[in-house]
C-alpha positions as CSV (number, residue, x, y, z in Angstrom):
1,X,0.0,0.0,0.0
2,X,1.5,3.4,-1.0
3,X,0.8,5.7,2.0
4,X,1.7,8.8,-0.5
5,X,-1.5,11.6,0.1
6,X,-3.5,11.7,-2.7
7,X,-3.2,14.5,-5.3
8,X,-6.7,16.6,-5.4
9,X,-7.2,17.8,-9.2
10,X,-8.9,20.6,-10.4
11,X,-8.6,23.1,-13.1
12,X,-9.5,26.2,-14.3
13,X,-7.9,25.7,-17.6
14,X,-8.7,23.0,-20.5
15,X,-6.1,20.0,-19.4
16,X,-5.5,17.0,-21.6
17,X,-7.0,13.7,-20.2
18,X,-6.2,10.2,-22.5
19,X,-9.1,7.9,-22.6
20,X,-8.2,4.6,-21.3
21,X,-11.2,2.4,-21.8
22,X,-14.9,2.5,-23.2
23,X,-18.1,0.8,-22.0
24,X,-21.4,0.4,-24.1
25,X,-23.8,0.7,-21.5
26,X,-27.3,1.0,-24.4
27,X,-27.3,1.2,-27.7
28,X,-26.8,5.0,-27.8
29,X,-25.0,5.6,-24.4
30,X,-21.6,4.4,-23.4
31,X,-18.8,5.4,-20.3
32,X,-15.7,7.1,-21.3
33,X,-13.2,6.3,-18.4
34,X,-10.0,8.8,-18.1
35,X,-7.2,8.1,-16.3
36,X,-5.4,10.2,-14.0
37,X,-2.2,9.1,-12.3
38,X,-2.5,6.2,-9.8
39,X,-2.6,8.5,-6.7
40,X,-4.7,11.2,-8.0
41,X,-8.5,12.1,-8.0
42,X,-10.6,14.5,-8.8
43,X,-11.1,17.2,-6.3
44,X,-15.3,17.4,-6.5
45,X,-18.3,16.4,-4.6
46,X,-20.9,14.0,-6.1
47,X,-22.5,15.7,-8.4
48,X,-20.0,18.2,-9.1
49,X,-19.6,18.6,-13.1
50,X,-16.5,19.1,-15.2
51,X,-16.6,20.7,-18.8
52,X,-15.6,18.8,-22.1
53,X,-14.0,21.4,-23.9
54,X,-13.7,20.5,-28.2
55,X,-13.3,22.8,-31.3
56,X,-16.1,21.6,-33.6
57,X,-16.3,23.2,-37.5
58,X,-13.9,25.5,-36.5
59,X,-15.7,26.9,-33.0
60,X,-14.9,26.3,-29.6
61,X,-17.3,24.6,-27.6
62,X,-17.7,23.6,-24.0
63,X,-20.4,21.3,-22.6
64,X,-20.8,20.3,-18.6
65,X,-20.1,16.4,-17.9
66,X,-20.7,15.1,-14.6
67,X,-18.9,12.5,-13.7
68,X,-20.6,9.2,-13.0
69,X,-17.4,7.7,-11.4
70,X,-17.7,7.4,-7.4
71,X,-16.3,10.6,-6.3
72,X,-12.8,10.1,-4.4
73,X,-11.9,6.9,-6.9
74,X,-8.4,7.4,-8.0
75,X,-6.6,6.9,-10.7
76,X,-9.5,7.5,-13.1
77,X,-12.8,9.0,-13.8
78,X,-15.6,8.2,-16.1
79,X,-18.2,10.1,-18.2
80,X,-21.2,8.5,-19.2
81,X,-22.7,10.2,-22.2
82,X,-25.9,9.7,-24.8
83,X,-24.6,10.4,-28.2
84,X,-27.3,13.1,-29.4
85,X,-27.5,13.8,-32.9
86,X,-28.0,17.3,-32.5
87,X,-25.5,17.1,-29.6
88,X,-22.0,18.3,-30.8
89,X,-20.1,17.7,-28.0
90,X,-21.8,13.9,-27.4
91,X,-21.2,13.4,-30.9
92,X,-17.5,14.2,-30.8
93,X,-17.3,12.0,-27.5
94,X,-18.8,8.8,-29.2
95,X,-16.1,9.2,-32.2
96,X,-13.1,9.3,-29.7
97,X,-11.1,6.1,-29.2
98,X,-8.8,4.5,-26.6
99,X,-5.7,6.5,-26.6
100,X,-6.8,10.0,-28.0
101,X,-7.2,12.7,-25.5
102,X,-10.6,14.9,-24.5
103,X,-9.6,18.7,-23.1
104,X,-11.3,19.1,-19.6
105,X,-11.8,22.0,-17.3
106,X,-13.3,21.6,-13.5
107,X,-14.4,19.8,-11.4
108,X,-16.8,23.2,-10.8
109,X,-19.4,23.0,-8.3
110,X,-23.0,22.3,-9.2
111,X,-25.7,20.8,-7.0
112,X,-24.1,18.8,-5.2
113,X,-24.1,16.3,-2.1
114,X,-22.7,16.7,1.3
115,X,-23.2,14.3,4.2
116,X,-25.6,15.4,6.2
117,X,-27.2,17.6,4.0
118,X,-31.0,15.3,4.2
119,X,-32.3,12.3,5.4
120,X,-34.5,11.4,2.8
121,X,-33.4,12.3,-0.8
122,X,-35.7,11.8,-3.7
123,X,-33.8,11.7,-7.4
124,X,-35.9,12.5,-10.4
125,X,-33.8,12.0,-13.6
126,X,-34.6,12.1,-17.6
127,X,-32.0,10.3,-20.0
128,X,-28.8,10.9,-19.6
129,X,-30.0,13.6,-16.5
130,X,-29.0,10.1,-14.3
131,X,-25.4,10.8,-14.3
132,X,-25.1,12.7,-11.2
133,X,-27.9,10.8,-9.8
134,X,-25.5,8.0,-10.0
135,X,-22.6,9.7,-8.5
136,X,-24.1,10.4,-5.5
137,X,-26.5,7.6,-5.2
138,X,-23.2,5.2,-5.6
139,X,-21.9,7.7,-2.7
140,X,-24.3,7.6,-0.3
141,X,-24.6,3.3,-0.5
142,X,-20.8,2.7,-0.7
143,X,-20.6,4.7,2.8
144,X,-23.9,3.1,4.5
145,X,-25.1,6.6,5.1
146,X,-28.3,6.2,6.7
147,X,-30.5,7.8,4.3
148,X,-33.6,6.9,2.4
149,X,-33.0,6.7,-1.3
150,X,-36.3,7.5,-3.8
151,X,-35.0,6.9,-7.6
152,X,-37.5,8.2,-10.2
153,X,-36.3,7.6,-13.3
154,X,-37.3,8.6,-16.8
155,X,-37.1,7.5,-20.2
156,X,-38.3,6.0,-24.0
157,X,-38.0,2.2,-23.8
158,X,-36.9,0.0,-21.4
159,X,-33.8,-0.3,-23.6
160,X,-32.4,3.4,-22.9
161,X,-32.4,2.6,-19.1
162,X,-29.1,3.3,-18.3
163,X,-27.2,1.5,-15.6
164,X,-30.6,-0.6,-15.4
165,X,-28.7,-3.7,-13.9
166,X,-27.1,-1.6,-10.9
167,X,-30.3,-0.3,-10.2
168,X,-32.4,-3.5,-9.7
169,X,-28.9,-5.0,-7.9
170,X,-29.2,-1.9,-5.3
171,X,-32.8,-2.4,-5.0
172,X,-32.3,-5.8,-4.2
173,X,-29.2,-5.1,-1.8
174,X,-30.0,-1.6,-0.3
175,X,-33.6,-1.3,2.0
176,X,-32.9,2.2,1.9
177,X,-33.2,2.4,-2.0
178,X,-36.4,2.1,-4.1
179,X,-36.4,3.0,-7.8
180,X,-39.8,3.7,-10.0
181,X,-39.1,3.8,-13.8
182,X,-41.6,5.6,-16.4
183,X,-41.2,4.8,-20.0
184,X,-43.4,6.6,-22.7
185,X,-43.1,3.4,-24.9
186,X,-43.7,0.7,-22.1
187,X,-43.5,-3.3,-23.1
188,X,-46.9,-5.4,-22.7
189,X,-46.9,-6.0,-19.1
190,X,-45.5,-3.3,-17.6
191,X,-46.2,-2.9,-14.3
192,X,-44.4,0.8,-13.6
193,X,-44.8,4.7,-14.8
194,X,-46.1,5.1,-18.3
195,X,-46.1,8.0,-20.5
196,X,-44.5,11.0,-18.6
197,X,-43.3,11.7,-14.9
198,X,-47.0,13.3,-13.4
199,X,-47.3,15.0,-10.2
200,X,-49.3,11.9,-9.0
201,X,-46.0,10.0,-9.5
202,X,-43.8,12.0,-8.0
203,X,-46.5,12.6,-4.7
204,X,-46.2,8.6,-4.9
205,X,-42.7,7.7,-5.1
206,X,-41.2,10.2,-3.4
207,X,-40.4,11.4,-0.1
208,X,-42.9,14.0,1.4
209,X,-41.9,17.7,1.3
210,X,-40.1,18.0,4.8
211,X,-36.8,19.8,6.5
212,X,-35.2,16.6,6.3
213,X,-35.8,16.3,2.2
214,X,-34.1,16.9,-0.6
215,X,-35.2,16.7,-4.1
216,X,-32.3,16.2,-6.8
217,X,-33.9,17.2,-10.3
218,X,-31.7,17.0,-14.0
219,X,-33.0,16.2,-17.3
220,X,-33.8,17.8,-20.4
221,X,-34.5,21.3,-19.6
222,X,-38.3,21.6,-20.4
223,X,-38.6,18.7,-18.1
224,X,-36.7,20.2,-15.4
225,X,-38.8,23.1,-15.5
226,X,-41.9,21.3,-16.0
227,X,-41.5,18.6,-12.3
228,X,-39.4,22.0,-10.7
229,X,-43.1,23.5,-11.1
230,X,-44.7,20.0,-9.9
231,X,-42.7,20.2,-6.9
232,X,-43.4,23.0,-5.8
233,X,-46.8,22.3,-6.3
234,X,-46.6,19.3,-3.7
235,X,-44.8,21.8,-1.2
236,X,-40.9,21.0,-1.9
237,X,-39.3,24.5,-0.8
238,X,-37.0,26.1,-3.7
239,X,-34.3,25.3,-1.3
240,X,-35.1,21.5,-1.3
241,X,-34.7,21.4,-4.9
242,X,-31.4,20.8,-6.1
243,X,-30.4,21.0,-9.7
244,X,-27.0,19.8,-10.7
């Protein structure tokens, strides 16, 4: 065991990082992992986000990443990323291979976790809005926190679920963890949400509005705006309502 501390990174400047490894985790999404050297991690909180930076036809672009990599891991990080055809930057992502570099600024704080911080914490994620879900969910488990975990969990089919097999494992392992999905093209036989997240569901299948509750919300932004709304509605303070 090397006993050397371990390096905190985190920069305000684009910094090289060489992709080491690639994961298809659905047809469209897959996780990027990055290494960093052996005793170094990345100096964030879960659901602190870093910023891919590329130069596509000619412009510079920069698009916020969070990683879905247990915060404090070192050695490495992974992003786990939707290719979007009318997303640039995902685009670009899903071209690179093993070896080739990506230009990364960050961590930067978004809403994040911090121990303590609730209770009972109710996630509420569209697509790809699940990778600081993840982060933080994988956080709070790996550390036997004692909080209650709510998962809510949008998306088309069942096939764009996205870590779908760590989800049923936790719900299987973790009393403190329950996970609803919606799908707006459900299966014959499904037995969970259909169409879109409602107010009815999220009254359901998450924890009541309380000083002990937080709400984490990220997805496409119409949706974010739409369930912010629902919400508040319910009686979730603004404060309670964490966007990362």
């Amino acid at each position: 065991m090397s006993s050397n501390p371990v390096t905190r990174i985190k920069t305000k400047t684009p910094a090289p990082y060489e992709l080491t490894a690639i994961h298809q985790d659905t047809h469209d999404t897959k996780t990027f992992c990055f290494g960093l050297p052996d005793d170094a991690t990345l100096d964030m909180l879960p659901g602190d986000h870093l910023y891919v930076h590329a130069t596509l036809n000619g412009k510079a672009v920069k698009r916020p990443y969070t990683p879905s990599s247990m915060p404090g891991a070192t050695g490495y990080f992974d992003l786990t990323v939707k290719r979007y055809e009318s997303g640039g930057v995902s685009k670009y992502l899903h071209e690179r291979e093993v070896g080739d570099t990506v230009l990364m600024s960050g961590p930067n704080e978004g809403g994040h976790w911090v121990d303590g911080m609730a209770k009972k914490v109710g996630f509420v994620a569209g697509g790809t809005g699940i990778t600081p879900m993840i982060s933080i969910i994988r956080w709070i488990l790996a550390r036997s926190l004692k909080v209650e975990l709510s998962l809510v969990y949008a998306n088309k089919t069942e096939a764009d679920i996205i870590f779908r097999e760590e989800w049923d494992e936790d719900a299987r392992e973790h009393s403190s963890f329950r996970c609803y999905h919606v799908l707006e093209k459900p299966p014959a036989g499904w037995t969970q949400g259909a169409g879109r997240i409602t107010e009815e569901i999220l009254r359901g299948q998450l924890p009541a509005p309380s000083p002990d509750t937080v709400i984490f919300l990220c997805g496409p932004p119409p949706m974010v705006d739409a369930l912010e709304a629902a919400l508040k509605a319910i009686g979730h303070s603004e404060q309670a309502i964490i966007l990362p």
